[in-house]
C-alpha positions as CSV (number, residue, x, y, z in Angstrom):
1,X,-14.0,-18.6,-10.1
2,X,-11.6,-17.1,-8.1
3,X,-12.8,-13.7,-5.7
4,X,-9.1,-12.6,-5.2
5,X,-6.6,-11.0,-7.3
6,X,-2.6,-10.4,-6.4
7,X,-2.0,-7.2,-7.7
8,X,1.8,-7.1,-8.1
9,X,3.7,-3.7,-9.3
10,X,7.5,-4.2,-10.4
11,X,10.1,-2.4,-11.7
12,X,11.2,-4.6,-15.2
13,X,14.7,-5.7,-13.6
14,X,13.2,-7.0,-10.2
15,X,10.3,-9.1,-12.0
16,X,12.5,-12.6,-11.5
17,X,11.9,-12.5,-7.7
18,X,8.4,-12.2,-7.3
19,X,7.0,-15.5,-5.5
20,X,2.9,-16.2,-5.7
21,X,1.4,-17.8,-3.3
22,X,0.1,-21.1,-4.2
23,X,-3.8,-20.6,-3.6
24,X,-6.4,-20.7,-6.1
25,X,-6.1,-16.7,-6.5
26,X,-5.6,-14.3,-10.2
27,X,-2.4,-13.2,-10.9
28,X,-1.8,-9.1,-12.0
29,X,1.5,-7.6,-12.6
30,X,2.1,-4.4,-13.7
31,X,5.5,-4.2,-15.1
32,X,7.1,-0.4,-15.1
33,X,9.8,-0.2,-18.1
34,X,11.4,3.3,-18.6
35,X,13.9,1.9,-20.9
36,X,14.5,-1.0,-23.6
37,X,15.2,-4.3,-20.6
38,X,13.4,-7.2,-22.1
39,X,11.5,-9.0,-18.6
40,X,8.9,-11.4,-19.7
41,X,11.6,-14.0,-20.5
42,X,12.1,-13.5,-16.4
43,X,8.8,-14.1,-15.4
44,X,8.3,-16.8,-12.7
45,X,6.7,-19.7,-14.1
46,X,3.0,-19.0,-11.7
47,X,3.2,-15.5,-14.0
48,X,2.8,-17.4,-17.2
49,X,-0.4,-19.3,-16.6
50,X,-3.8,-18.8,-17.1
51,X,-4.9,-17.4,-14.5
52,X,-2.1,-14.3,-15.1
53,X,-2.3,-11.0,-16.9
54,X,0.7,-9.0,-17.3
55,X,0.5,-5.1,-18.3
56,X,3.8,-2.8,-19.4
57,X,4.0,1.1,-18.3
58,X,6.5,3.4,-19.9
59,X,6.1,5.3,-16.7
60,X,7.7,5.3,-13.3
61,X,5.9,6.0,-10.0
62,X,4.3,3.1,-7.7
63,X,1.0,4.9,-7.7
64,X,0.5,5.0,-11.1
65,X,1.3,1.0,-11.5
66,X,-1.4,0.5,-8.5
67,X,-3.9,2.8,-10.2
68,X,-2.9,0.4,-13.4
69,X,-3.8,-2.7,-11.4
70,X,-7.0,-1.1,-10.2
71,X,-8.4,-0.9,-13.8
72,X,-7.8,-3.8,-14.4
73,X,-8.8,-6.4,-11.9
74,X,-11.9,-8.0,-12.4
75,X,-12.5,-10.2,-9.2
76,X,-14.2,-9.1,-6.2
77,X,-11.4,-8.3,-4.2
78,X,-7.4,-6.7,-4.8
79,X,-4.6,-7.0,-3.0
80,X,-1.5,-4.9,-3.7
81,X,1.9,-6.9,-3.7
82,X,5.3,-5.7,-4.4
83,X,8.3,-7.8,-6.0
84,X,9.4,-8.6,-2.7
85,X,6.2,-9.9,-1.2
86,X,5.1,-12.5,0.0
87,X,1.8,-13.7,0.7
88,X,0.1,-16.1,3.8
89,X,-2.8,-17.9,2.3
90,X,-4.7,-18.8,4.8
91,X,-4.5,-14.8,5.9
92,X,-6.1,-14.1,2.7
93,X,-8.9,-16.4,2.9
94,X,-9.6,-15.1,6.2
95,X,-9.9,-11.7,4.9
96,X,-12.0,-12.7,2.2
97,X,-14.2,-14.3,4.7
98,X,-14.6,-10.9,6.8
99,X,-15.1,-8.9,3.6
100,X,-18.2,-11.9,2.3
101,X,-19.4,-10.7,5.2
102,X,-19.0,-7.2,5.3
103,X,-20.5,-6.4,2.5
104,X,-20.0,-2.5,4.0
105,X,-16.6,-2.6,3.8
106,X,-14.5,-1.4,1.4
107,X,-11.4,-2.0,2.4
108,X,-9.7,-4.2,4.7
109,X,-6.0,-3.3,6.5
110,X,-3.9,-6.5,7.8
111,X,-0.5,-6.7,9.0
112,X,2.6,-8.4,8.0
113,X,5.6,-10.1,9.7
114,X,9.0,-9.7,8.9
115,X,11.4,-12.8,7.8
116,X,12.5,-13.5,11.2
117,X,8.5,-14.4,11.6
118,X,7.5,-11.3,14.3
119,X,5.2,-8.2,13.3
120,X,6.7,-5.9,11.6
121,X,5.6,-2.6,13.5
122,X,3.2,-2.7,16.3
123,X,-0.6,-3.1,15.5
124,X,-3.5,-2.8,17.5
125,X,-4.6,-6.1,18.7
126,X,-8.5,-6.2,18.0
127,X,-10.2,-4.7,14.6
128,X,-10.4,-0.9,14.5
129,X,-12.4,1.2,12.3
130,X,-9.9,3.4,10.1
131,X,-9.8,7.0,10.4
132,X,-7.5,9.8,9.2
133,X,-5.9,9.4,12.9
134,X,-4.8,6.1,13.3
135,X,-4.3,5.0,9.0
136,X,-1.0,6.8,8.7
137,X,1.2,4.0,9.1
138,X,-0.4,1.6,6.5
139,X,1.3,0.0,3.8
140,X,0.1,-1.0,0.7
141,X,0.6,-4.9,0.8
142,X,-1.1,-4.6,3.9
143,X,-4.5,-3.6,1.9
144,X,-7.3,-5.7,0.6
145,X,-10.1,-3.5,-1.4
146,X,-13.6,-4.7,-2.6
147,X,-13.1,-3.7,-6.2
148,X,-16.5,-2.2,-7.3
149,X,-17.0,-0.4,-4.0
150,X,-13.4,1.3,-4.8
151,X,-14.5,2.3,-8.4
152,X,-17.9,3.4,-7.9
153,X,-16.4,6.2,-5.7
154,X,-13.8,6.7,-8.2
155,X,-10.7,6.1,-5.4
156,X,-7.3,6.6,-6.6
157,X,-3.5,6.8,-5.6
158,X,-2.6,10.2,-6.3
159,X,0.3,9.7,-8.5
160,X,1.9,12.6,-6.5
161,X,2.9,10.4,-4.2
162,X,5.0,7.1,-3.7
163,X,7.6,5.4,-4.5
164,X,9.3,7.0,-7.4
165,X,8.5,10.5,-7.2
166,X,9.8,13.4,-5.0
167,X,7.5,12.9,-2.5
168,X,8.4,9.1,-2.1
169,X,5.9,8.2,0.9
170,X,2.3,8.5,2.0
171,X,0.3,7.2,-1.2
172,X,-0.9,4.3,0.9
173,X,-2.6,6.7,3.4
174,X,-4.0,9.2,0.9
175,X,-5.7,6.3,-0.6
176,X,-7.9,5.4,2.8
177,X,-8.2,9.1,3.5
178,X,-9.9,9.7,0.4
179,X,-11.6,6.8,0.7
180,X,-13.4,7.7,4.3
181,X,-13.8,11.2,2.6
182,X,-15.8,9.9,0.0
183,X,-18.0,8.2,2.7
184,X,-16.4,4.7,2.4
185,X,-15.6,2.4,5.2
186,X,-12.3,0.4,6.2
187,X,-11.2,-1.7,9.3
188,X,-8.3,-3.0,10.4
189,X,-8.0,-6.9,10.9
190,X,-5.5,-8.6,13.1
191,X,-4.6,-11.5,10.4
192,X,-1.4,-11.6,8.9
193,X,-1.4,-11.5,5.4
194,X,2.2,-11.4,4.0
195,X,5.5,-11.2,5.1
196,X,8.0,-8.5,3.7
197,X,11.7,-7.4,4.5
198,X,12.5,-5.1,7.2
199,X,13.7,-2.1,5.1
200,X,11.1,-0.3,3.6
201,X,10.5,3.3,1.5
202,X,9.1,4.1,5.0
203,X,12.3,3.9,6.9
204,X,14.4,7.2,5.6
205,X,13.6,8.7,9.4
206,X,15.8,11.9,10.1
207,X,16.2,13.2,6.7
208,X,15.4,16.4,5.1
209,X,14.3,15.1,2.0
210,X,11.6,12.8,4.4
211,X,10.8,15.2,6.7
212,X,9.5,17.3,3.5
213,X,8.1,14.3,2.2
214,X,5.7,13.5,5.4
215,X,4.7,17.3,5.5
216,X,3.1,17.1,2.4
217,X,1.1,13.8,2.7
218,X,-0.3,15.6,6.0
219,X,-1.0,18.8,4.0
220,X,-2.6,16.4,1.2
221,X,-4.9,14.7,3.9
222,X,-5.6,17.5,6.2
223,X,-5.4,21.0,4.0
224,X,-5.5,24.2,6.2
225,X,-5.7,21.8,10.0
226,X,-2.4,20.1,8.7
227,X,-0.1,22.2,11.0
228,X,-2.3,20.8,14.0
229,X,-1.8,17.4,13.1
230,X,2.0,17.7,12.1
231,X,2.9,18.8,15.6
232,X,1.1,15.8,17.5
233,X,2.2,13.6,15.0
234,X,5.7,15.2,15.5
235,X,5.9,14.9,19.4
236,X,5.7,11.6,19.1
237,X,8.1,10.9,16.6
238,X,10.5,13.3,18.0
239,X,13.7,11.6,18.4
240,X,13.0,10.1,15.2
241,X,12.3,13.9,13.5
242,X,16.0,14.4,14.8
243,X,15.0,17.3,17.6
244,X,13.1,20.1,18.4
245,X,14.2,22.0,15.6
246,X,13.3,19.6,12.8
247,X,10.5,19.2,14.7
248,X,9.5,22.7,14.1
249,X,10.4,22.8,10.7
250,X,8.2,19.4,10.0
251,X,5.2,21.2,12.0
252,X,5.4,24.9,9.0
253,X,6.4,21.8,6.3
254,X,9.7,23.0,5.7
């Protein structure tokens, strides 16, 4: 029996590229279809097997495909993987080891290298319990979650958030803030789990339309303290903000 499951989310036109790894792990893909494109005669061969299910949403929004997978994985653990993903075995064993355990933890948060083989953003270089403070930069490929823990305190993406809505960031760090609302635990684990391309929905710095974006997921996560939080954030970021005056506009969420 296996303990893991590769949740995979994929827009019906991208489902060709996917690429599982090779270990003795389930297979879930969520397929989102908001028009007539036929894509199971594109699915990789590893999709086809036994150990696969496939699921079809006549929906957009990344959350709502995750929130998909969610219901219905059935091993211990999840994974989230996009179409472009791909996954280091032995980094997922290891994880699987720490969360055997753990039996505490609900979720784990890895790291990931980019194709040229380095990290792909700096991490902190010994495990870390998560907290609303230092979870902001996750990404979702970089989460493992123990699957009964995450149900029985009825965690979701909020489907407000993500890629392919308005507010097209953040869903990954709503996620393990309500999760350590709701009293469950995460930790960051140096192990690389997967390695995915450079360019991200997490990379559209310097915008209006992001700056917007990031305000919201901090009044999400925060509420009425959000302000507070917007300006550290801010100062550190503020070259990328673009300046003191998007800087000041990010901190009122405007």
């Amino acid at each position: 029996m296996t303990r893991l499951t590769i949740g995979y989310s994929a827009l019906s036109d991208r489902v060709a590229g996917i690429k599982p790894p090779e270990g003795d792990f389930d297979l879930l893909l969520v397929v989102q279809n908001d028009g007539a494109l036929s894509w199971k005669d594109k699915l990789p061969d590893a999709l086809k097997g036994s150990r696969a299910v496939t699921d079809e949403l006549k929906s957009l929004g990344v959350a709502k495909s995750r929130n998909r997978v969610i219901e219905l994985a059935e091993t211990d653990y999840l994974v989230f993987a996009d179409d472009d993903i791909e996954f280091v075995d032995a980094g997922l064993r290891e994880a699987i080891d720490y969360l055997d355990n753990n039996p505490q933890v609900a979720l784990v948060l890895a790291q990931a290298a980019s194709p040229s083989g380095g990290l792909r953003k700096p991490y902190p270089s010994k495990q870390e319990r998560l907290t609303k403070l230092n979870s902001a930069r996750a990404a979702t490929y970089e989460m493992i979650i123990r699957v009964s823990a995450i149900k029985d305190l009825g965690i979701r993406f909020d489907e407000s958030f993500g890629a392919g809505v308005e507010n097209y960031l953040g869903d990954e760090y709503i996620f393990i803030a309500d999760l350590i609302s709701a009293g469950g635990k995460g930790v960051f684990l140096p192990i690389t789990i997967a390695t995915h391309p450079e360019v991200s929905s997490g990379s559209g710095w310097g915008t209006e339309r992001d700056r917007k974006a990031r305000a919201k997921v901090f009044t999400r996560v925060f509420g009425a303290l959000a302000p507070v939080v917007r300006l550290a954030f801010g100062i550190r970021r503020l070259g990328l903000l673009g300046g003191l005056g998007n800087l000041m506009r990010f901190v009122f969420g405007r």
